[in-house]
N, C-alpha and C positions, 0 to 999 in steps of 0.2 A: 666258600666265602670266608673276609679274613675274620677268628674269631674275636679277636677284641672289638671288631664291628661286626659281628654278628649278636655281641651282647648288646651295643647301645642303639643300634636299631629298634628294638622292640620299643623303643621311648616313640617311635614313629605312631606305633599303636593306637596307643590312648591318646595322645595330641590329635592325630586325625579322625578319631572317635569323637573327641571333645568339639572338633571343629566343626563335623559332620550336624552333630544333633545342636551347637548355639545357631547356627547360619541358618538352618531349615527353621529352627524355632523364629529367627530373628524375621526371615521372609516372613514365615507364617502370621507374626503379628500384622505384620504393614500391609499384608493381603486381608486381612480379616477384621482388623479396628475400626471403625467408622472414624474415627479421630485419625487414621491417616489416608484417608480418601480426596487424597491433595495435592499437588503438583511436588510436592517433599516429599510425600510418604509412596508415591511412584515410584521416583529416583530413587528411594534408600530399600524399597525392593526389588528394583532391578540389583544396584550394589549386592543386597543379600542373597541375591539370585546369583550371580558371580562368584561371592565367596562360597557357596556352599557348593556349588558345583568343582569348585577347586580342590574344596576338602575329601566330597565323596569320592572325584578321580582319583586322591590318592589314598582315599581309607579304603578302593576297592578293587584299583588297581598297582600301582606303586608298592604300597605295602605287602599283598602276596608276592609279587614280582620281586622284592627286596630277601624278605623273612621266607619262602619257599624256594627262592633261588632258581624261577623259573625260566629256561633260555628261550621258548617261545616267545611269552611275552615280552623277555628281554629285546627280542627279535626284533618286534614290533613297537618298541618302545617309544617310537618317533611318533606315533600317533596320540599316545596318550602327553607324549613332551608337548605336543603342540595344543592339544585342549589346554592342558594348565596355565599355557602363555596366553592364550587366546582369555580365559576365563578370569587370568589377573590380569590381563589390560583390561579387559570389561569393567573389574572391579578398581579400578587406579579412576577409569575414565568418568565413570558413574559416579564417583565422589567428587571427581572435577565441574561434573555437572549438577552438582549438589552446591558445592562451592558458588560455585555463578547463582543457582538459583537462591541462595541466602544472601549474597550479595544484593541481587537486585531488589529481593525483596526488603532489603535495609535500608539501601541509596537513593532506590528508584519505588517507592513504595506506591507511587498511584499509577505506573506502564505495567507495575510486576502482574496484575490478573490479568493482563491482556499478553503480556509476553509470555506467561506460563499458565497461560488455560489448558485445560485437559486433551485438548487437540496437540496442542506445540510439545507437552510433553513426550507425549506417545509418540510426537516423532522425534524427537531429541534423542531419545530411548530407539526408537527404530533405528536412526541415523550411526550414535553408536555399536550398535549391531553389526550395521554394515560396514560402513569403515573399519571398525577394526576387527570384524571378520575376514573382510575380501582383502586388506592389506596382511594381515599374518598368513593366509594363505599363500599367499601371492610367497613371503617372504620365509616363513618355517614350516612351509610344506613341501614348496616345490623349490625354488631354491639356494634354502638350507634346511637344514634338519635339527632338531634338539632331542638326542638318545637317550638314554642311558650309559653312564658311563664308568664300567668297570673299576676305573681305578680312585675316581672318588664316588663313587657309591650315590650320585646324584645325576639331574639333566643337565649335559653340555650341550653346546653347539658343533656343529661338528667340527675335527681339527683343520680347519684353511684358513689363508690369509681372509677370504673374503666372506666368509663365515664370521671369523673373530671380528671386525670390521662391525659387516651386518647387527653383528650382537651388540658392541659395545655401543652404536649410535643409535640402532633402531629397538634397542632395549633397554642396557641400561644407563644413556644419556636422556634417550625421550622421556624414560618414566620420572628421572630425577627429576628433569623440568619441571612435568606435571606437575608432581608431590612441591614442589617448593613454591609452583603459583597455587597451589591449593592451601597451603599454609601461608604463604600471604592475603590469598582472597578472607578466607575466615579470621585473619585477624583484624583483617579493616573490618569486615562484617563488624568484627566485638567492639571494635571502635566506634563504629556508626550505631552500634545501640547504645555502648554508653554514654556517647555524643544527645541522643534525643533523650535518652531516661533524663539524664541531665538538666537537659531544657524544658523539660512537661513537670509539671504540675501533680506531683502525685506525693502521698500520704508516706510515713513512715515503714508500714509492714508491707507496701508493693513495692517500694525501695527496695526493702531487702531480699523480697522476694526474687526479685530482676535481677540482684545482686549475686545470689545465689547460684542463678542460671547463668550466669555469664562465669563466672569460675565453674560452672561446671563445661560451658561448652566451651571456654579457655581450657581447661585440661583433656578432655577430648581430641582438640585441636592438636594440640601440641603432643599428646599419645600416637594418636592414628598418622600425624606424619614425620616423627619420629620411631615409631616402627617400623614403616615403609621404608625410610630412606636407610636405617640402620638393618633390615634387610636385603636390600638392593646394594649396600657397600659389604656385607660380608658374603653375600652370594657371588659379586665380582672379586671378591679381590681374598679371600681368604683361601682357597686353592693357589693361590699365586705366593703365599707367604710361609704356606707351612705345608710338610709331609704328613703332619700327625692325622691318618685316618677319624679319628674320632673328633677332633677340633674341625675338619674338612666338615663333617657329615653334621655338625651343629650351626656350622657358620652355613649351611645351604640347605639340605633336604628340609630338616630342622626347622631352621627360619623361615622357608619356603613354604611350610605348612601353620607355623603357628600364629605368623603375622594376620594370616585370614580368621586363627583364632579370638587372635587378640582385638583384632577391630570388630568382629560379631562382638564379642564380650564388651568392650568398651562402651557399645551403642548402646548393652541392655543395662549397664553401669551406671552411664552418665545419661538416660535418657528416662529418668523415675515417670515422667506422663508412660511413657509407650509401658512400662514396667507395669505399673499401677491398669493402666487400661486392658491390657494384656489379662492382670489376675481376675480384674474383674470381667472380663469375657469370660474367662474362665468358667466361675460362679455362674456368670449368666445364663452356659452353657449345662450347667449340670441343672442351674435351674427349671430350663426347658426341660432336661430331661424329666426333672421331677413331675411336671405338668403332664407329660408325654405317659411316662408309665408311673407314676400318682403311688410311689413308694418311697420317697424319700426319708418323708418325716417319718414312716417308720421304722427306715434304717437311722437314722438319729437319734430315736427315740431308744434303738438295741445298741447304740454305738459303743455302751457301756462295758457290753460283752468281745467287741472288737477290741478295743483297747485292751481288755486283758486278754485277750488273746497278740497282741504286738507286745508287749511286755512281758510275755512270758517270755517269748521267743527270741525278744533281745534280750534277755537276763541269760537264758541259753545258749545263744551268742558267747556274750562275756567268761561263763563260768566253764565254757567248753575249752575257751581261752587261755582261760587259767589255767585247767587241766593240762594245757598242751603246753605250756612255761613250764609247770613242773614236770612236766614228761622231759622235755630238751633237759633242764637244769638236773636231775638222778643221772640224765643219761650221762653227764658230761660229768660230776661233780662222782656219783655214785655207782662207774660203770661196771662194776662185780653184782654188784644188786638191782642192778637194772634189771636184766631179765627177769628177775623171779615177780620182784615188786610191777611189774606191767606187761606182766603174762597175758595171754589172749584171754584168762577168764577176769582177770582182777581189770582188766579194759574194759572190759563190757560192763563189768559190776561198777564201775567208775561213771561209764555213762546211764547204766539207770538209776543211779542214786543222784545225781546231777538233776536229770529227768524228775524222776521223784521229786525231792527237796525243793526246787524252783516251781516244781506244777505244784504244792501242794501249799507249800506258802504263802504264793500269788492268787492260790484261790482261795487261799484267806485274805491275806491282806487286801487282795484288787479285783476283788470278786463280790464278797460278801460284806465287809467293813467298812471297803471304799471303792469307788470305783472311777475308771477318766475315759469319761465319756467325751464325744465330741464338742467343741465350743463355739458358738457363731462367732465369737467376739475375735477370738484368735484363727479359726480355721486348725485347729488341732487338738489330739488328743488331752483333755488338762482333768487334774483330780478334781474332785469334787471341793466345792468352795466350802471349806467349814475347817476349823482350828485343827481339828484329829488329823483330816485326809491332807491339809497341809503339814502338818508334821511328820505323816506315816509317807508321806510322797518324797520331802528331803531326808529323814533320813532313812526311810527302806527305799529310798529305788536314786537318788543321786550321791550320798555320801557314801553307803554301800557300794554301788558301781564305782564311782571316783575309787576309793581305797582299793578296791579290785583291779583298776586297771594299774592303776600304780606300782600294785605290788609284782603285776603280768611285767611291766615292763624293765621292773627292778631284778625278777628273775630270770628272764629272757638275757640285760645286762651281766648280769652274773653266769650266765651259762657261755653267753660271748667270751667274758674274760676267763672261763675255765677252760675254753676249748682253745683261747691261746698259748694260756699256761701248758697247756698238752704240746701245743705244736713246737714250740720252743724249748721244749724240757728234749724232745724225741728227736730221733735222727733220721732224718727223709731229705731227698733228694731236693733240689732245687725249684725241680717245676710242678712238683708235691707240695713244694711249701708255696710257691705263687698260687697256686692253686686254692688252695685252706685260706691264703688273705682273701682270695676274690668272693668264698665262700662268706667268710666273714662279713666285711664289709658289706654283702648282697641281704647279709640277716641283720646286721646292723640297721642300713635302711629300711628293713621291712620295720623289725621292732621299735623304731623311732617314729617310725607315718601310722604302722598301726595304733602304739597308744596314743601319736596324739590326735588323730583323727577321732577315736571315743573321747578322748576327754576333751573338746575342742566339740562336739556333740551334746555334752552331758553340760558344759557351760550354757549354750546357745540354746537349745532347749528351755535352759529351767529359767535365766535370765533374761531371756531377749524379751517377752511379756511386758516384763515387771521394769524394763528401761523405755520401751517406745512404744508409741501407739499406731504404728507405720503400720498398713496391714502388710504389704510387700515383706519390710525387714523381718516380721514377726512369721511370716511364710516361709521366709527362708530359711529363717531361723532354728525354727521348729519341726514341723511335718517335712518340708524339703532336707531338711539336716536329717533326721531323723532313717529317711529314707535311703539317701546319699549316703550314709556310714557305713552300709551294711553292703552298699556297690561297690566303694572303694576299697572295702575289706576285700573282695572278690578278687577285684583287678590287683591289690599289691599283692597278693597270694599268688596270683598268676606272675604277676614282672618279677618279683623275689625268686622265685621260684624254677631252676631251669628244666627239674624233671617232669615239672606241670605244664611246663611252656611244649615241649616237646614230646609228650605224650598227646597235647592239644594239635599240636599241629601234624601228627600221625609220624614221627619221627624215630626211627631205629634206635640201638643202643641203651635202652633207657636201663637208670641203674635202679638200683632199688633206696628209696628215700629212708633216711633212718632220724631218729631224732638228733642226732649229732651229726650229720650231715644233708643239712637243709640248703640247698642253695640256690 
């Protein structure tokens, strides 16, 4: 496989990872909320039903078949090209039928519970099914096919006149259509509500309340079918325009997979009722369980001892961190004394004093002195409310970290520009020296997403609280951030990283990793 597409494929990874778990979460709302037990909240789980299925085909099969290079599956490839057409008409049609139903429920507000009662629905939804089940059969199963295709590293059609044909009117003419009366229908919809807000008789804070939702389902609108349609013109026509392998695999596989991202994301974005109803299911849920096995309150009541135990272990995080900046920075900066100063025993003594110092600390500080326990208010870990435990909380655990990571990312910088100072001082061959850029820049990225993904955690954490009273935003904010840092730590270690990439994926060759050559 070519390698300059074999490095940006893995971007395939996490995009259909990302798409995989919003779309299943997005279904799982609209199946499980009492608030969307409605002739809307059908249709936009069938849609999430669509998208996610899109996403999983290729977070489980596309992508090994891509990144493993499998000729089996490549084989076979026609099967899974046609689920993913099949599963994004589903999802183009099901938002068309989203469309109509806001519509009528806007224009025609007293036929709309008799045109979309819970019967009409289920077949609206069935109907969809079939049509554009037994029409894609009919057309990219049997005769035409959509492969895999060798030379842009995505699904084509296959090469005939009456293939190409097929595709451009029975794919991407019809879907345009769609998308462009579904961005009409919802903009008259926004019209016809601000048409009656207008003419009713309502108070100042419902004004603006309405006011509110209509810029939000005005940017929605215009997100979700400016995404579609800006992936449907670079999936047509960007193999037509350029040879560049990587601009190929952006403008189609790429697009092909993130647009289903982006529209799950968009819904849980601009749609704060389902957001909101969603957390508090949530709650609800652990509720029950609390009733169920009648131990809650007094994990809430130790939550004090959990919290220092999540604190310790991202300060451990952080400072192992550090460690590993100044590990790279001696190697690159001080490489005669490297070896002696990060011998195998002065590493080890490195990590128990790390160990030490942080454990011993923390169970002073966040243990005995003070402690952050669980919060009902917030749904997260927070120090204890009194003048000391807020001062010992900014500055031992956010200005400390802050400074920390700073200085990680200031070293890490510095060790960047020392290993280019090297490469440019020394005499090596041509594609020794493309080589060391590609390196570079792959640590670049890392060092940039890793600090600022903590410090972009360590904001949102300490300030989201103290600016809103959202329970969603302050979720997110905090425990979700909190959580999410330490994920993304993972993942860019892995994508930065090729000799982790291909030791994961059980791959020959592997060199050995050194601190001056991370890439």
């Amino acid at each position: 496989m070519d390698t300059a597409f074999n490095q940006t494929a893995y971007a395939l990874l996490p995009i259909s990872l990302i798409g995989f778990v919003v779309n299943w979460l997005v279904f799982f709302c609209f199946t499980h909320l009492n608030s969307m037990k409605h002739s809307f909240g059908y249709l936009s789980a069938n849609q999430a039903l669509a998208d996610a299925m899109h996403s999983t085909a290729f977070l489980f099969y596309f992508c090994p078949m891509v990144l493993l290079d499998q000729p089996i599956m490549k084989e076979y490839s026609r099967h899974c090209g046609f689920v993913v057409v099949v599963v994004y008409e589903l999802s183009i049609f099901s938002h068309f039928a989203i469309s109509i139903n806001r519509f009528c429920a806007v224009w025609i507000p007293f036929k709309y519970p008799r045109v979309f009662n819970k019967t009409n629905t289920f077949l609206i939804i069935f109907l969809i099914w079939i049509v554009i089940g037994s029409t894609d059969v009919l057309f990219f199963e049997y005769l035409c096919q959509i492969s895999y295709n060798e030379l842009t590293h995505s699904f084509a059609f296959t090469a005939t006149e009456f293939c190409g044909t097929l595709g451009w009117y029975g794919d991407f003419v019809k879907n345009s259509i769609a998308v462009t009366i579904i961005v009409i229908l919802d903009i008259a919809t926004l019209f016809g509500v601000r048409r009656a807000r207008l003419s009713a008789n309502i108070d100042n804070d419902a004004h603006n309340r309405i006011t509110k939702r209509e810029r939000r389902f005005l940017k929605q609108t215009v997100l979700q079918g400016s995404i579609f349609m800006l992936e449907l013109l670079t999936y047509f026509f960007t193999p037509q325009l350029t040879a560049n392998i990587v601009v190929i695999f952006f403008g189609t596989s790429f697009a092909y997979v993130a647009v289903h991202v982006l529209d799950g994301s968009s819904i849980i974005r601009d749609s704060s009722i389902i957001a909101s109803d969603f957390i508090d299911w949530i709650f609800g849920q652990l509720a029950e369980l609390n009733t169920t096995f009648r131990d809650q309150p007094t994990m809430k009541a130790l939550s004090g001892h959990c919290g220092f135990v999540v604190i310790v272990v991202y300060e451990l995080s952080i400072f192992s961190h550090f460690a590993v900046s100044i590990n790279r920075f001696c190697a690159v900066w001080i490489p005669l004394k490297y070896p002696r100063i990060f011998n195998k025993t002065n590493t080890f003594l490195i990590i128990v004093l790390i160990w030490i110092v942080i454990g011993s600390t923390d169970v002073l500080f966040f243990e005995y002195l003070c402690q952050a326990p669980y919060s009902e208010r917030t749904r997260s870990f927070l120090f204890t409310a009194t003048e000391f435990c807020g001062n010992l909380g900014w500055y031992g655990d956010f200005v400390k970290n802050t400074i920390t990571v700073t200085i990680i990312v200031l070293l890490d910088i510095a060790a960047l520009f020392g290993a280019r100072l090297a490469r440019l001082s020394s005499n090596i061959s041509s594609n020794a020296h493309n080589r060391n850029i590609k390196k570079e820049r792959r640590f670049l990225k890392q060092t940039v997403l890793q600090g600022s993904i903590f410090m972009f955690e360590l904001l949102t954490y300490f300030f989201t609280p103290q600016l809103t009273n959202n329970i969603v935003v302050i979720f997110f904010g905090t425990s979700f951030a909190y959580v999410a840092v330490h994920v993304l730590d993972g993942i860019i270690v892995i994508w930065c990283n090729r000799e982790v990439r291909r030791f994961l994926l059980c791959r020959k060759d592997l060199g050995k990793v050194s601190a001056s050559n991370r890439s």
